[in-house]
MMTF fields as JSON, N, C-alpha, C and O atoms, coordinates in Angstrom:
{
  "mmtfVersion": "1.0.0",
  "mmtfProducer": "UNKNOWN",
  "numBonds": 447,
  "numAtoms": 448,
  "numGroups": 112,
  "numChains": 1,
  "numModels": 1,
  "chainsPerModel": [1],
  "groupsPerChain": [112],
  "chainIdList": ["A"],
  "bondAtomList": [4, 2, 8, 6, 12, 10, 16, 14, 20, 18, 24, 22, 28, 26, 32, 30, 36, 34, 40, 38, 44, 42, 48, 46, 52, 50, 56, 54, 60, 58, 64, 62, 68, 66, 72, 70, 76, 74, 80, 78, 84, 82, 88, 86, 92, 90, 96, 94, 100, 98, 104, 102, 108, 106, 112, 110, 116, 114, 120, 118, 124, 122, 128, 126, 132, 130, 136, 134, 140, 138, 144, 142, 148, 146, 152, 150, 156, 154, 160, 158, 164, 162, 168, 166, 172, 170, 176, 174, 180, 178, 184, 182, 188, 186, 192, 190, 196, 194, 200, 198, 204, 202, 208, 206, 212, 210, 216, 214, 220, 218, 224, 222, 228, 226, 232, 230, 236, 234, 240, 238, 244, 242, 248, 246, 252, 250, 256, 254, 260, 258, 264, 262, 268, 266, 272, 270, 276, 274, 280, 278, 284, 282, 288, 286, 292, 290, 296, 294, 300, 298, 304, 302, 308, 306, 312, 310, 316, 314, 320, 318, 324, 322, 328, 326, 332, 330, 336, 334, 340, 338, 344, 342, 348, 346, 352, 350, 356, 354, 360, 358, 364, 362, 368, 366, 372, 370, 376, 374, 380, 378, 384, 382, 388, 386, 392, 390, 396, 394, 400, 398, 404, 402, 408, 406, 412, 410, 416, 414, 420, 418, 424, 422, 428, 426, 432, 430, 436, 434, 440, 438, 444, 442],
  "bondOrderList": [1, 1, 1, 1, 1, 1, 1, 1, 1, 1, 1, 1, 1, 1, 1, 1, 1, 1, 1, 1, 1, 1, 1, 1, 1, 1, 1, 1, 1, 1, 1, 1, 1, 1, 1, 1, 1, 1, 1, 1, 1, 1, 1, 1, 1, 1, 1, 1, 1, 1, 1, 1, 1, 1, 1, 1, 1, 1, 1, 1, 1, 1, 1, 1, 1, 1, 1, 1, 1, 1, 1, 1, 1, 1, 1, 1, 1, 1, 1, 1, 1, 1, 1, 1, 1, 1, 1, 1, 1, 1, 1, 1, 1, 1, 1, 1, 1, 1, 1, 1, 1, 1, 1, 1, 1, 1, 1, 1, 1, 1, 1],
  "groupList": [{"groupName": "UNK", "atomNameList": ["N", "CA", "C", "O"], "elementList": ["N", "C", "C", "O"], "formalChargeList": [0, 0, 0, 0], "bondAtomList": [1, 0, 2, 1, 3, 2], "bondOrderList": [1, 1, 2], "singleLetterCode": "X", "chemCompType": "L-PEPTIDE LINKING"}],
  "groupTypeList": [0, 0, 0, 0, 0, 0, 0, 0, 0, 0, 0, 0, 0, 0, 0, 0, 0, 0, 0, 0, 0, 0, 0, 0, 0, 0, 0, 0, 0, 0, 0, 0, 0, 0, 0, 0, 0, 0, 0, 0, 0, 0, 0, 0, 0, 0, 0, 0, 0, 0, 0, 0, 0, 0, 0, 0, 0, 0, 0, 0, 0, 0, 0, 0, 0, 0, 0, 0, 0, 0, 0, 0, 0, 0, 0, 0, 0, 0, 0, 0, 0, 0, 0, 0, 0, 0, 0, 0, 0, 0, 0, 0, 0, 0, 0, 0, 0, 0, 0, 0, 0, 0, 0, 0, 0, 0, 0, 0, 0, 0, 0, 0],
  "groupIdList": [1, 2, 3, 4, 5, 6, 7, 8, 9, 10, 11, 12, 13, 14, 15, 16, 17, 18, 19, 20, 21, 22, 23, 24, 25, 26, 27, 28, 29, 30, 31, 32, 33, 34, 35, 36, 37, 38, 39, 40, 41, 42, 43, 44, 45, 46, 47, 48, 49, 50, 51, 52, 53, 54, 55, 56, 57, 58, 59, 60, 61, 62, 63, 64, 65, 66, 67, 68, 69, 70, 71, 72, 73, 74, 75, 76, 77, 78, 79, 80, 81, 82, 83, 84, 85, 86, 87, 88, 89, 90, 91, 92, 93, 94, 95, 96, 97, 98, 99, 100, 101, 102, 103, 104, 105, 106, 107, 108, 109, 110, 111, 112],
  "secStructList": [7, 7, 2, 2, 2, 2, 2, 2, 2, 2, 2, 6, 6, 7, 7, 7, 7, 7, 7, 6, 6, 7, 7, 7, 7, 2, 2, 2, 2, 2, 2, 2, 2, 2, 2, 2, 2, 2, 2, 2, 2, 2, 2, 2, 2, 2, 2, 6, 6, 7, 7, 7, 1, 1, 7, 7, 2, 2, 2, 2, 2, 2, 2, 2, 2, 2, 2, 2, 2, 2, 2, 2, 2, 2, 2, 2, 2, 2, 2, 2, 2, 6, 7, 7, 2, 2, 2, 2, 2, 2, 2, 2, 6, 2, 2, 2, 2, 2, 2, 2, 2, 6, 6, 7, 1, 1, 1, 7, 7, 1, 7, 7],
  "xCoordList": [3.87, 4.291, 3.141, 2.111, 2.978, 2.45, 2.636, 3.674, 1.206, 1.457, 2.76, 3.296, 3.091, 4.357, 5.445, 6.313, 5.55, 6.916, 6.801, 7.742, 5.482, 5.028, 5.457, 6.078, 5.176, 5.001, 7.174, 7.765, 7.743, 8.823, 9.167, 9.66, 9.145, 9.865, 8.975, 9.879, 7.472, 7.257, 7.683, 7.872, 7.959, 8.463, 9.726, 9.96, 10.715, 11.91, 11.59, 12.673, 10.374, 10.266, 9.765, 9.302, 10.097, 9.311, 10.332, 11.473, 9.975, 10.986, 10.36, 10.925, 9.421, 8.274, 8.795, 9.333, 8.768, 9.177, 8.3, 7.11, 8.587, 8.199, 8.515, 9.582, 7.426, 7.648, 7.919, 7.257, 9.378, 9.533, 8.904, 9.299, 7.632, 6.929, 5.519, 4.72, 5.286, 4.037, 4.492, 5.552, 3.639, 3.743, 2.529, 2.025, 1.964, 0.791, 1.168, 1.573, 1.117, 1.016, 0.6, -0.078, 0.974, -0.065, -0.001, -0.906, 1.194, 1.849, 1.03, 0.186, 1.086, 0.329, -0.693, -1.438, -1.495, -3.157, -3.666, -4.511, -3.129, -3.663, -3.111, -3.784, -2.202, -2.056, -2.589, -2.756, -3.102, -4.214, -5.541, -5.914, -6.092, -6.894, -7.182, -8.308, -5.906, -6.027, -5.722, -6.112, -4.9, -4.622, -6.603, -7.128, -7.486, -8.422, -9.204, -10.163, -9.36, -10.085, -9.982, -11.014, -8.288, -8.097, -8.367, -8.012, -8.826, -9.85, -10.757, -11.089, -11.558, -13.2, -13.114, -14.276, -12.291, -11.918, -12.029, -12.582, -11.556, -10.941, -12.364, -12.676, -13.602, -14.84, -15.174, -15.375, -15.52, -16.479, -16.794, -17.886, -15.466, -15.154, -15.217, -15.127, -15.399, -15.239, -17.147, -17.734, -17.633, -19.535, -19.884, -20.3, -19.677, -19.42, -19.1, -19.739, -17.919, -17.755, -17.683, -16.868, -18.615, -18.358, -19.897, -20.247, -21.153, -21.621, -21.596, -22.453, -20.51, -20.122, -20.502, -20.469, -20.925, -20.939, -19.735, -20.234, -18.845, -17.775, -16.642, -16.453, -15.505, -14.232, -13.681, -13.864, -12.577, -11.677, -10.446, -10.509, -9.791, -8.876, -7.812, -7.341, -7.634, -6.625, -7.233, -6.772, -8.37, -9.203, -8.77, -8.223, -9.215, -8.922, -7.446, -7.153, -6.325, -5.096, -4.727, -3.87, -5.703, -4.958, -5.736, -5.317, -6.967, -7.37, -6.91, -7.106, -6.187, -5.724, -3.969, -3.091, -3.927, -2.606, -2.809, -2.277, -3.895, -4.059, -4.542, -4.3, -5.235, -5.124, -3.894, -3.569, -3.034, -1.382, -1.08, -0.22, -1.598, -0.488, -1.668, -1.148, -2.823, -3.414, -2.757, -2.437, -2.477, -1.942, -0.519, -0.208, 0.256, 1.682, 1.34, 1.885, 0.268, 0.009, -0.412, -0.277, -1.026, -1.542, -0.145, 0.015, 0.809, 1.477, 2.865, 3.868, 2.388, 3.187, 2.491, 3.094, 1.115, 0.399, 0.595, 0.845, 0.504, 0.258, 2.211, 2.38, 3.254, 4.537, 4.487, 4.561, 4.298, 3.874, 3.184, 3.405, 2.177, 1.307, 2.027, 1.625, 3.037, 3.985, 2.862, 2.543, 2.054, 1.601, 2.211, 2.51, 2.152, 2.328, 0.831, -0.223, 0.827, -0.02, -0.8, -1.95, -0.27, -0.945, -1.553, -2.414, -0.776, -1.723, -2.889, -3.871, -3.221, -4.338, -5.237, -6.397, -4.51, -5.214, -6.2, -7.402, -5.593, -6.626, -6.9, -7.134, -6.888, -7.613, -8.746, -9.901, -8.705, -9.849, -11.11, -12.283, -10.396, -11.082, -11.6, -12.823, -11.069, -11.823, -12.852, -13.658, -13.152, -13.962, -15.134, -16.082, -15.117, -16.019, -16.729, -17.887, -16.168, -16.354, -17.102, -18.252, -16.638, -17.494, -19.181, -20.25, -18.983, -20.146, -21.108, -22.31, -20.509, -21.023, -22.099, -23.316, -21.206, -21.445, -23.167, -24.283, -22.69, -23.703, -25.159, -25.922, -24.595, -25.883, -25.864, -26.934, -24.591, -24.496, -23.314, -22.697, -23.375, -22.38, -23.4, -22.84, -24.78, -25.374, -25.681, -25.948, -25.622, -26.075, -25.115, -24.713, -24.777, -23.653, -23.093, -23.12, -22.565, -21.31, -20.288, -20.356, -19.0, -17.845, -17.983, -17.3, -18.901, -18.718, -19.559, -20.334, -20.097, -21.443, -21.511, -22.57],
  "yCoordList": [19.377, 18.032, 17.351, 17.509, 16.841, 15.683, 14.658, 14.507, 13.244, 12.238, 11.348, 10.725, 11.529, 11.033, 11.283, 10.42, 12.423, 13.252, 12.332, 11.573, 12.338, 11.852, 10.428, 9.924, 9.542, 8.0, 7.674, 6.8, 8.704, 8.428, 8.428, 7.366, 9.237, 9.707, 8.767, 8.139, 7.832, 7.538, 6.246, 5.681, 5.405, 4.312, 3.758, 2.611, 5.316, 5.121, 4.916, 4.861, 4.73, 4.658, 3.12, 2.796, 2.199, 0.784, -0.095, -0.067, -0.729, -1.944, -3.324, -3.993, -3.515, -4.666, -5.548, -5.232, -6.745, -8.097, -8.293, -7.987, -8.565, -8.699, -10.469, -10.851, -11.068, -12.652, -13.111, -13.111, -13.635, -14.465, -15.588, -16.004, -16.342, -16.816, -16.236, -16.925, -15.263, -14.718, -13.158, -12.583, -12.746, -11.678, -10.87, -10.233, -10.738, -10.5, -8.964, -9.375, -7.796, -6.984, -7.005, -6.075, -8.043, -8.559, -7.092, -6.63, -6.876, -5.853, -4.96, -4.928, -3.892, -2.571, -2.859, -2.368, -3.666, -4.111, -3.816, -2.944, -4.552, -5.252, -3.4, -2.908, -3.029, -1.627, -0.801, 0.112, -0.757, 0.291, 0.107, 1.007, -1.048, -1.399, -1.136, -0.836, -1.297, -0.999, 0.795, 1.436, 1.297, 2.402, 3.07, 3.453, 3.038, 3.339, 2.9, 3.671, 2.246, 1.776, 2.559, 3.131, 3.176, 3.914, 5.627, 6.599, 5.772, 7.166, 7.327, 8.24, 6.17, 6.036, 5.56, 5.517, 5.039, 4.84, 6.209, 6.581, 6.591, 8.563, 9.183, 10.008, 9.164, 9.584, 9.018, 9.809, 8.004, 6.809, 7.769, 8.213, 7.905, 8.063, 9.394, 9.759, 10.608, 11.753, 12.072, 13.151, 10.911, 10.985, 10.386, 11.106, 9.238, 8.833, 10.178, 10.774, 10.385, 11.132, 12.78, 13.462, 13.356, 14.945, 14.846, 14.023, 16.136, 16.56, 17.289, 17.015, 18.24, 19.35, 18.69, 17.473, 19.718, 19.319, 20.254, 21.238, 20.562, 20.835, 20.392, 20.061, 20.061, 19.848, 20.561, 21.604, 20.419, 21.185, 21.339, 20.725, 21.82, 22.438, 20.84, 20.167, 20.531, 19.475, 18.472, 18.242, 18.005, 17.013, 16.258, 15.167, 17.244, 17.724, 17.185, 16.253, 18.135, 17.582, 15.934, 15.386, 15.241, 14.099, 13.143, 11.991, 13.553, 12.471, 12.639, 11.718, 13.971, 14.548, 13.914, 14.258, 13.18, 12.129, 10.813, 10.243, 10.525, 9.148, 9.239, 8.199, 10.19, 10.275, 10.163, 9.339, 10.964, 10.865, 9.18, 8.758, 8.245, 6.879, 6.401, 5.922, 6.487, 5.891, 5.889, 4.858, 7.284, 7.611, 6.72, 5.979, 6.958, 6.191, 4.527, 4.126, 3.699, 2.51, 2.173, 1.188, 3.349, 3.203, 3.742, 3.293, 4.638, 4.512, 3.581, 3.66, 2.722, 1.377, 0.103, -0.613, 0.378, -0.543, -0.077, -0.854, 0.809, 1.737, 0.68, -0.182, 1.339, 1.245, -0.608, -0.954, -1.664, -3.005, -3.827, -4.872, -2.568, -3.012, -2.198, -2.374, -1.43, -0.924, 0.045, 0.059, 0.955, 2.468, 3.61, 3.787, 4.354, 5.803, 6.226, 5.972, 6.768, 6.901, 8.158, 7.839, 9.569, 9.959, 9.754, 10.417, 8.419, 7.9, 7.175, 7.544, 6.651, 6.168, 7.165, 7.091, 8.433, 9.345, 9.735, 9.892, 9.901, 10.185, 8.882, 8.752, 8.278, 7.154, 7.323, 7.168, 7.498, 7.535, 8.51, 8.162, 10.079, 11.071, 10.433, 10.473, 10.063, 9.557, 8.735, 8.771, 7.858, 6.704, 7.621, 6.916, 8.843, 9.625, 10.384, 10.605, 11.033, 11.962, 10.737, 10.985, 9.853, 8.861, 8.744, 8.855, 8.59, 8.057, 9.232, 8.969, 11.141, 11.576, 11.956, 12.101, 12.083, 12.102, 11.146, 11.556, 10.016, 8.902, 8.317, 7.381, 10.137, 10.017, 8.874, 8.576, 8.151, 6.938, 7.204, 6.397, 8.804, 8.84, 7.98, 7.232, 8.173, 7.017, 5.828, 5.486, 5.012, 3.566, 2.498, 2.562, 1.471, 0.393, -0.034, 0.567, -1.09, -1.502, -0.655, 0.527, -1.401, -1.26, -0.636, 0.386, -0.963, -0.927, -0.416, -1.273, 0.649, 1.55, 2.621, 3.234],
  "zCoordList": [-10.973, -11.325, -12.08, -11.425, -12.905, -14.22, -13.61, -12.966, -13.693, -13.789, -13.749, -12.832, -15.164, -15.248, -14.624, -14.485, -14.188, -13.349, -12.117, -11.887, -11.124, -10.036, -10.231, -9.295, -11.525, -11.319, -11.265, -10.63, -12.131, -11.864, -10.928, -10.549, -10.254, -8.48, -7.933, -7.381, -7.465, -6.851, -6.979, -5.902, -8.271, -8.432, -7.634, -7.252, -7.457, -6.981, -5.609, -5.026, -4.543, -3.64, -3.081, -1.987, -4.477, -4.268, -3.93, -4.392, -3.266, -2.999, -2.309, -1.444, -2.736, -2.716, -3.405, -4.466, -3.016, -4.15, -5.42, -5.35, -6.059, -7.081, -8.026, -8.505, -8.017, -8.677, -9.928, -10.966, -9.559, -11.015, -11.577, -12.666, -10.76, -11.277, -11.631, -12.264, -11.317, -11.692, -12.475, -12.231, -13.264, -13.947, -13.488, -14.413, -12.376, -11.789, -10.63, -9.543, -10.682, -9.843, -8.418, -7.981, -7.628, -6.605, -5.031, -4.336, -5.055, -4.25, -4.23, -3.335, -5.343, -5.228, -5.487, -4.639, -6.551, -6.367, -4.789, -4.589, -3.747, -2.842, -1.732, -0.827, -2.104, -1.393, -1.661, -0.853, -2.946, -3.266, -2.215, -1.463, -2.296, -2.151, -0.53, -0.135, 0.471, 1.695, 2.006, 2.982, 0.818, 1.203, 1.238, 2.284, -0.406, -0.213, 0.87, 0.824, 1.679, 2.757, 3.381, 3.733, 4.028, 5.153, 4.417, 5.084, 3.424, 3.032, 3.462, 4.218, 2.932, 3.536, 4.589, 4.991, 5.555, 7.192, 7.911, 8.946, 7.301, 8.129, 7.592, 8.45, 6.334, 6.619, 7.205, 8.127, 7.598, 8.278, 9.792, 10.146, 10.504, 11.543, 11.705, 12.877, 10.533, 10.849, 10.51, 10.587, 10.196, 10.233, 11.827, 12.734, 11.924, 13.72, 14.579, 15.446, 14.006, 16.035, 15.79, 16.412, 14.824, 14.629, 14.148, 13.303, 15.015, 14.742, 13.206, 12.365, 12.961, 12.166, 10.917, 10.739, 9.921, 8.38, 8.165, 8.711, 7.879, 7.889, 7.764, 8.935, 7.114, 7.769, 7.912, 7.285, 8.908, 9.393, 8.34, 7.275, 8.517, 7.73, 8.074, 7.157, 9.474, 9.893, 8.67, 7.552, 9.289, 8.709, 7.402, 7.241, 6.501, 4.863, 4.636, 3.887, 5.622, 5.23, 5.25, 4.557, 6.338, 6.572, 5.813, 5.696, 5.216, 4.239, 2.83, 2.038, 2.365, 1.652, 1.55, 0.758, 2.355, 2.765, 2.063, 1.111, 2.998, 2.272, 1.018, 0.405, 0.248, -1.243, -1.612, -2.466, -1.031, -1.7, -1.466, -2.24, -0.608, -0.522, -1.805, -2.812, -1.799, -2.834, -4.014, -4.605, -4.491, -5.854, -5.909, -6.841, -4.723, -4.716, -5.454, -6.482, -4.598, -5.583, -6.805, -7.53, -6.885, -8.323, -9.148, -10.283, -8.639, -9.62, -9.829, -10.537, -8.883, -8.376, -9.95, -10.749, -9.74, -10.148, -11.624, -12.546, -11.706, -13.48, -14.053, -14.915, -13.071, -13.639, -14.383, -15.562, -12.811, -12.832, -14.33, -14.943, -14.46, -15.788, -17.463, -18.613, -17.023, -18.657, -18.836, -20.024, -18.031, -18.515, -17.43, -16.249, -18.988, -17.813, -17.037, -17.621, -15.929, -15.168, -16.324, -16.626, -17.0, -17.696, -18.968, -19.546, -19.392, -20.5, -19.637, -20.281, -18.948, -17.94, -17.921, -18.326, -17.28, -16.919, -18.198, -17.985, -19.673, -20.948, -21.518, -22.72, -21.012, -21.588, -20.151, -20.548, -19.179, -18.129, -18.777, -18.909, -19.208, -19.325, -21.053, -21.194, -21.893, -23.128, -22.96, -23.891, -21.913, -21.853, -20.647, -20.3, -20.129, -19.675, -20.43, -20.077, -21.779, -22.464, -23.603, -23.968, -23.965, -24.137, -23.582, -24.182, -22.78, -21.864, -21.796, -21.741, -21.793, -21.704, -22.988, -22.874, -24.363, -25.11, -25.529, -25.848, -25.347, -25.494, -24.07, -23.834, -23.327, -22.659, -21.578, -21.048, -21.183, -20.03, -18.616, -17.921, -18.615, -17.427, -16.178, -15.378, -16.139, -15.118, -15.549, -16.701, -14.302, -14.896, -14.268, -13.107, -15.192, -14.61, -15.725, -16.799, -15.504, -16.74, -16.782, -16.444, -17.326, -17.57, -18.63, -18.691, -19.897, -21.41, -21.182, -20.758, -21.156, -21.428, -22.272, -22.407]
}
């Protein structure tokens, strides 16, 4: 499955309100934003309470989950904003290949 294949089928899974006075994505913004938390929630907790440098095979799968609800908002958020999630996707990898090119994959800024 492609980006796009994914953002179709996952779109069909939305049913969040959406405002006729605002033209603002507020829904999936704000679900992205908690889904990533509960990623770095599930490391947080797997550095806390496990000796092991390792993960487990379980482990892997279930943060390997919440990557999947992440992607679901973003392609909530991508549909919201009129892109396909794989034009995002090469416009992501152009603005790396950019950066690499010009010697600034480290550092800060947006525009680098």
């Amino acid at each position: 499955m492609n980006f796009n294949e994914y953002q179709k089928e996952a779109v069909s899974f939305a049913f969040y309100p959406k405002s006729s006075e605002w033209d603002l994505p507020f829904y999936p913004a704000l679900g992205l934003a908690g889904e990533a938390g509960e990623v770095v929630e599930k490391i947080k907790k797997l550095m806390r309470d496990t000796d092991a440098k390792i993960l487990t095979a379980d482990q892997r799968h279930e943060i390997a989950k919440e990557i999947g609800d992440v992607l679901w908002y973003c392609a909530n958020l991508a549909e919201d904003l009129n892109y396909d999630l794989g034009a995002i996707a090469i416009m992501n990898i152009d603005k790396l290949r950019g950066r690499r090119e010009r010697d600034t994959l480290k550092g800060s800024g947006d525009n680098r």
